[in-house]
Each structure stands twice: as structure tokens, then as C-alpha cells.
Wavefront OBJ file of the C-alpha trace (Angstrom):
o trace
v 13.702 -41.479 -55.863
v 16.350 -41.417 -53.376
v 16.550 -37.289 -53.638
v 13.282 -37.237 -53.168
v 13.305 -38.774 -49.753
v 15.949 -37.099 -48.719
v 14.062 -33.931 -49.527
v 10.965 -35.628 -47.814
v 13.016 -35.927 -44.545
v 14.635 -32.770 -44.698
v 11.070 -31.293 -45.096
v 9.707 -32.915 -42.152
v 12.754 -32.238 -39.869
v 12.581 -28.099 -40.841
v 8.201 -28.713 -39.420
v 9.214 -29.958 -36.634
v 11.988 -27.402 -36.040
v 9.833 -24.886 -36.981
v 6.830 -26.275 -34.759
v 9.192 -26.477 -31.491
v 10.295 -23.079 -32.065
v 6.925 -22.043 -31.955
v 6.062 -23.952 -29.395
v 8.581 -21.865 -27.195
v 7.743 -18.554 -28.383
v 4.572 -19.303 -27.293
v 5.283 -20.373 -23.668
v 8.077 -17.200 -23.578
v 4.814 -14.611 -24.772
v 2.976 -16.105 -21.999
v 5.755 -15.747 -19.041
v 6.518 -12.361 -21.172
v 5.122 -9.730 -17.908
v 8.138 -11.769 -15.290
v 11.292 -10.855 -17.031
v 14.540 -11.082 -15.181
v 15.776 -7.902 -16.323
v 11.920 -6.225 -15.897
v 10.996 -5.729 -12.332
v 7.143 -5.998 -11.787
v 5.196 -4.201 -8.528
v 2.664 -2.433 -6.756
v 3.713 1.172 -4.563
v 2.693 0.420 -0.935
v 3.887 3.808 0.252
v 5.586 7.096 -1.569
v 8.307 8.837 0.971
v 8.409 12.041 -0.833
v 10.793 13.551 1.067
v 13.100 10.880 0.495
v 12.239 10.604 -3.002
v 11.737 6.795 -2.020
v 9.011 4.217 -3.175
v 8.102 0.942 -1.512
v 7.230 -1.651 -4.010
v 5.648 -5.257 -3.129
v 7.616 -7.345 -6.020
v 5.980 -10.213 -4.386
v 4.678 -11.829 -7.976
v 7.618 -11.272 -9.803
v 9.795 -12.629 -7.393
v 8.073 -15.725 -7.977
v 7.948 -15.857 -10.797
v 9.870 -18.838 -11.402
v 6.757 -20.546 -9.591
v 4.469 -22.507 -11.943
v 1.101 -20.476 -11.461
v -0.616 -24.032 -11.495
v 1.445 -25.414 -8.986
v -0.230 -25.365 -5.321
v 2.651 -23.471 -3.913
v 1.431 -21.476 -0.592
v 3.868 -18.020 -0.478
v 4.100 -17.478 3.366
v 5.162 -13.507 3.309
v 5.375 -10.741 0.717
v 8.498 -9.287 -0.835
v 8.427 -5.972 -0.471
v 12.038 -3.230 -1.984
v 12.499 0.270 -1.212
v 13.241 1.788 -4.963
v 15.407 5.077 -4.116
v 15.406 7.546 -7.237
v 17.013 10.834 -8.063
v 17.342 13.545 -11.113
v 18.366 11.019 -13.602
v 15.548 8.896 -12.598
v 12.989 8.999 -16.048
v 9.425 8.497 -15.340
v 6.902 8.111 -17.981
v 3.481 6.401 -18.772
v 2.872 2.845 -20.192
v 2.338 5.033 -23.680
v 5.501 6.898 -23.636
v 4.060 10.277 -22.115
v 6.160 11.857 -19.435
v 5.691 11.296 -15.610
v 6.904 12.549 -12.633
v 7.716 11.286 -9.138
v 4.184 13.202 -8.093
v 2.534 11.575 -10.290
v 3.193 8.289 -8.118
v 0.131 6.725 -6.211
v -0.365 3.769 -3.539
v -1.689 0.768 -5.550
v 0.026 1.988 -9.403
v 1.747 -0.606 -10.464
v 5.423 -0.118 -11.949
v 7.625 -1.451 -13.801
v 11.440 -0.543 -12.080
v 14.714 -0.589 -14.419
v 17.391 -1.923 -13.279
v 16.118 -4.890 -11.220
v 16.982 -5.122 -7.447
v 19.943 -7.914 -6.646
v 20.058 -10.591 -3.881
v 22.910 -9.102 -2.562
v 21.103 -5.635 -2.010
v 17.711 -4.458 -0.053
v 17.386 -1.500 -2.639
v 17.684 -0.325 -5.667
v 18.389 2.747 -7.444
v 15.877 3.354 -10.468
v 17.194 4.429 -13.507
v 13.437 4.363 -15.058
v 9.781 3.688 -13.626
v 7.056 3.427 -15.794
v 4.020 3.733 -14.782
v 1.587 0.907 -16.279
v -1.784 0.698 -16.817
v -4.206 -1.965 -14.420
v -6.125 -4.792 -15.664
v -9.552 -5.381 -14.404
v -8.148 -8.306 -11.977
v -5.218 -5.873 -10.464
v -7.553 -3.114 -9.953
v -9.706 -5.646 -7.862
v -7.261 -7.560 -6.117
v -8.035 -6.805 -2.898
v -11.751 -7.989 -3.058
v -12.339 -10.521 -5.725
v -12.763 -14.090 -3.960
v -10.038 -16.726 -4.031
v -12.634 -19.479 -3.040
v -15.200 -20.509 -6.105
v -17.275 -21.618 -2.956
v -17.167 -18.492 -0.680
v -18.145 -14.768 -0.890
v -15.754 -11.912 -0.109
v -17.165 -9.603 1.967
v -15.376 -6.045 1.756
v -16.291 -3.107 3.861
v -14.610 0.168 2.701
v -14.825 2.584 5.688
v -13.931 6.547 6.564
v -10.669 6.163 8.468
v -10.923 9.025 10.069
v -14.510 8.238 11.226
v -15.032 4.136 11.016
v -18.754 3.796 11.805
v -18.752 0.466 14.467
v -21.420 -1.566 12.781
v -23.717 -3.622 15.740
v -22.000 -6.416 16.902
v -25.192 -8.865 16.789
v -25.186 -8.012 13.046
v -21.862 -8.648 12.264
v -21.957 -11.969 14.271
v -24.703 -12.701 11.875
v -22.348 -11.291 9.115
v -19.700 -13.875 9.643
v -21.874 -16.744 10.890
v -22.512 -16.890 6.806
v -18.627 -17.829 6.669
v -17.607 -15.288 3.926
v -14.120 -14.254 3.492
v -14.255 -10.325 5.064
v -12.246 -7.843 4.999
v -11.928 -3.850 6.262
v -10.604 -1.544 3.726
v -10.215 2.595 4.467
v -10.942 4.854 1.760
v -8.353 6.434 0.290
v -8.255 9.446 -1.677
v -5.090 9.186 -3.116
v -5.117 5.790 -4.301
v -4.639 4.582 -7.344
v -8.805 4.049 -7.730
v -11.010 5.628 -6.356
v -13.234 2.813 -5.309
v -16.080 5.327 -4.772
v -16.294 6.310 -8.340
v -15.460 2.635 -9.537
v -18.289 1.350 -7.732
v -20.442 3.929 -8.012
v -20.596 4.397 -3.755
v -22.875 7.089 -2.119
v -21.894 6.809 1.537
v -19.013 4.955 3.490
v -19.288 2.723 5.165
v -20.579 0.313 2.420
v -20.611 -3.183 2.125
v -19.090 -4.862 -1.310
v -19.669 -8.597 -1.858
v -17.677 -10.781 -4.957
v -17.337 -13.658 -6.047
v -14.058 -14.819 -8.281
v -14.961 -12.393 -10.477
v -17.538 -9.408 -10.143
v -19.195 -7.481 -7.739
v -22.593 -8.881 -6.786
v -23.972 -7.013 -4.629
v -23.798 -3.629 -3.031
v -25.421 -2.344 0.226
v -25.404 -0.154 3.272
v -27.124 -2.534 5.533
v -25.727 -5.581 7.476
v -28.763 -7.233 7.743
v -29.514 -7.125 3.183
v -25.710 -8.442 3.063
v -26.469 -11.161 5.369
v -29.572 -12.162 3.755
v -27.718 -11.698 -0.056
v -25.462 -14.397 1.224
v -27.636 -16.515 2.248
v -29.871 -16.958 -0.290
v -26.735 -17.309 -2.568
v -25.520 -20.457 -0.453
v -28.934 -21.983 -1.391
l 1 2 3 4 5 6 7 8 9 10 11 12 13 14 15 16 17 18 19 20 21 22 23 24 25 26 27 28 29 30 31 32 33 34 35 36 37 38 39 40 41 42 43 44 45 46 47 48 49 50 51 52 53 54 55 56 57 58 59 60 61 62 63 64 65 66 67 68 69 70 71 72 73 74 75 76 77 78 79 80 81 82 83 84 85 86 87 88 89 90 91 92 93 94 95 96 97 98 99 100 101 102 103 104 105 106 107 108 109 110 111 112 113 114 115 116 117 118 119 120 121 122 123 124 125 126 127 128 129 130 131 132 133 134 135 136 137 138 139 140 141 142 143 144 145 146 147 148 149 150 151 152 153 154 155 156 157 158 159 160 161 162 163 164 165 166 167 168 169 170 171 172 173 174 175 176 177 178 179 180 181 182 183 184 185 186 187 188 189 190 191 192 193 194 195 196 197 198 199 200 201 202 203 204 205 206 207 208 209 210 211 212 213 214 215 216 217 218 219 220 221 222 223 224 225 226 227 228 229
């Protein structure tokens, strides 16, 4: 009787053991995309010449931050990643890259990591990954469950100047708004993701889709409002 207790507490001490492990694994597969040793970013500008990158690593140097804790990040972190001939590029599936085949907006993954003691780094691999439907539409889903985001993607070399009664009607609706120029060699192209026939055009989201699409001021003014009703 007395062995089998002990076996009954010996039992119970390995499900616990067993369950904490778990437990961790589980909270490790979660933090799994901010590794120490894996630095995470988005190109903000390709220096060819130089054979030099600019990554934002804003989100993975944070990423001791608790996403649920209201923590307001004042300025993005931003690395110049300097590569050479050894340098290996390839795709998130293992196909070879090159340093062409870099474009503003792709999001990398940079090996070795940058130090605290250093403004740059010199990358001995950068692979190119793959987007997730929330990176590709960072820059215009809303942050506010309560407010619109208002994004108008323009011609930068010819920005049509919208009437200013129109646009004072525009933001009178309080939506979050923002200017965007096209660009061709971006990561998407925003005219064939959203399906856009002429620039300027007018983009309005919510947290997490596009809702409405339109060439007029005066139809994105209206959307809005009847959406605040």
C-alpha cells in the first residue's frame, strides 16, 4: 500500500512536470518570430552601390515588450545591414536570392544580429520571408476599433491636389488619413492588390479590411458618414 502511494505521488509529480514543460514550450512557440540570435525587419531603402540595406528592426527590438502591455514606442529603430560576396541570400523556402532581388517593404530576417555597441552590422545571411496579410497592410489597416483610416495612394511624380473644401469635409469626419506615393518597386504593388484603375484613389479600413474604394472625395466622405451612424 505504501509502494503504491509512492508510485501515486511520483505519478502526479512527472504530470505536473510534464504539464509546466508544456506550458513553456507553448509561451516560447508563441514569442518564437523575436529571437535574440534572429534579427526581424522591414528594408526602408536599398543603397546598391554600397551594397547597403536599411532595416527598421523596430518590433524586434522590442521585443522584450509584452504586446498587451500599453507601452507607447516614441521613435523607430532603424540599422544599416552592410553585405558583401560571402553574404548568402535566399528565399523563406530555401531558393536562392540575390542582393537585386531586395525591395522597400520585404521583410528580412538578418544573421548575425546587430550589437549595442555597434550602429551596423555585417550580414552573413538575409533571407527573404514571406508577408502575412497584416504586414502587407500595415500601413493602412486602423489602429482605432472606433475610427476609419483613410489612405490616399498618389502619383509622386504628378500628386493630383484634391479641392480643399472637400478635403476639409474629408477630415471634418475625424478619420485617421494618410498620403502614400505609389511605388513601383515596392514590395506590393498596391495597384494590383487592390485592384486600382487610376491614382489618385482613396482606400478606407477598418482594423481589418478594406471597405471601401473610390475616386471621389465627396463618396468617401459620405461612406464615412453613414458608417459613424
Amino acid at each position: 500500500m505504501r509502494t503504491r502511494k509512492i508510485f501515486l505521488v511520483l505519478l502526479l509529480f512527472s504530470m505536473l512536470f510534464l504539464y509546466s514543460c508544456s506550458e513553456k514550450v507553448k509561451k516560447d512557440e508563441n514569442n518564437v518570430e523575436y529571437q535574440d540570435d534572429k534579427m526581424l525587419g522591414f528594408v526602408e531603402k536599398i543603397y546598391s552601390e554600397k551594397d547597403l540595406i536599411v532595416v527598421n528592426i523596430n518590433e524586434w527590438y522590442h521585443r522584450d515588450i509584452p504586446k498587451d502591455e500599453d507601452t507607447v514606442i516614441a521613435s523607430n529603430i532603424i540599422t544599416e545591414v552592410k553585405t558583401n560576396d560571402n553574404t548568402v541570400f535566399r528565399y523563406e523556402n530555401g531558393t536562392k536570392a540575390v542582393f537585386e532581388t531586395l525591395k522597400i517593404g520585404q521583410k528580412v530576417l538578418v544573421t548575425p544580429p546587430i550589437s549595442q555597441k555597434k550602429k551596423n552590422v555585417l550580414a552573413m545571411e538575409i533571407v527573404l520571408l514571406d508577408l502575412s496579410y497584416h504586414e502587407k497592410l500595415r500601413d493602412f489597416l486602423s489602429n482605432d476599433t472606433n475610427k476609419l483610416r483613410v489612405s490616399i495612394i498618389q502619383d509622386a511624380e504628378n500628386p493630383l491636389s484634391y479641392d480643399s473644401e472637400g478635403m476639409s469635409d474629408l477630415i471634418s469626419q475625424e478619420p485617421t488619413l494618410n498620403f502614400h506615393d505609389y511605388q513601383k518597386d515596392f514590395v506590393v504593388d498596391y495597384k494590383k492588390e487592390f485592384d486600382i484603375e487610376k491614382l489618385p484613389v482613396i482606400l478606407i479600413f477598418d482594423t481589418e479590411k478594406l471597405l471601401f474604394k473610390t475616386y471621389n472625395l465627396k463618396d468617401a466622405t459620405d461612406f464615412i458618414r453613414e458608417w459613424k451612424k
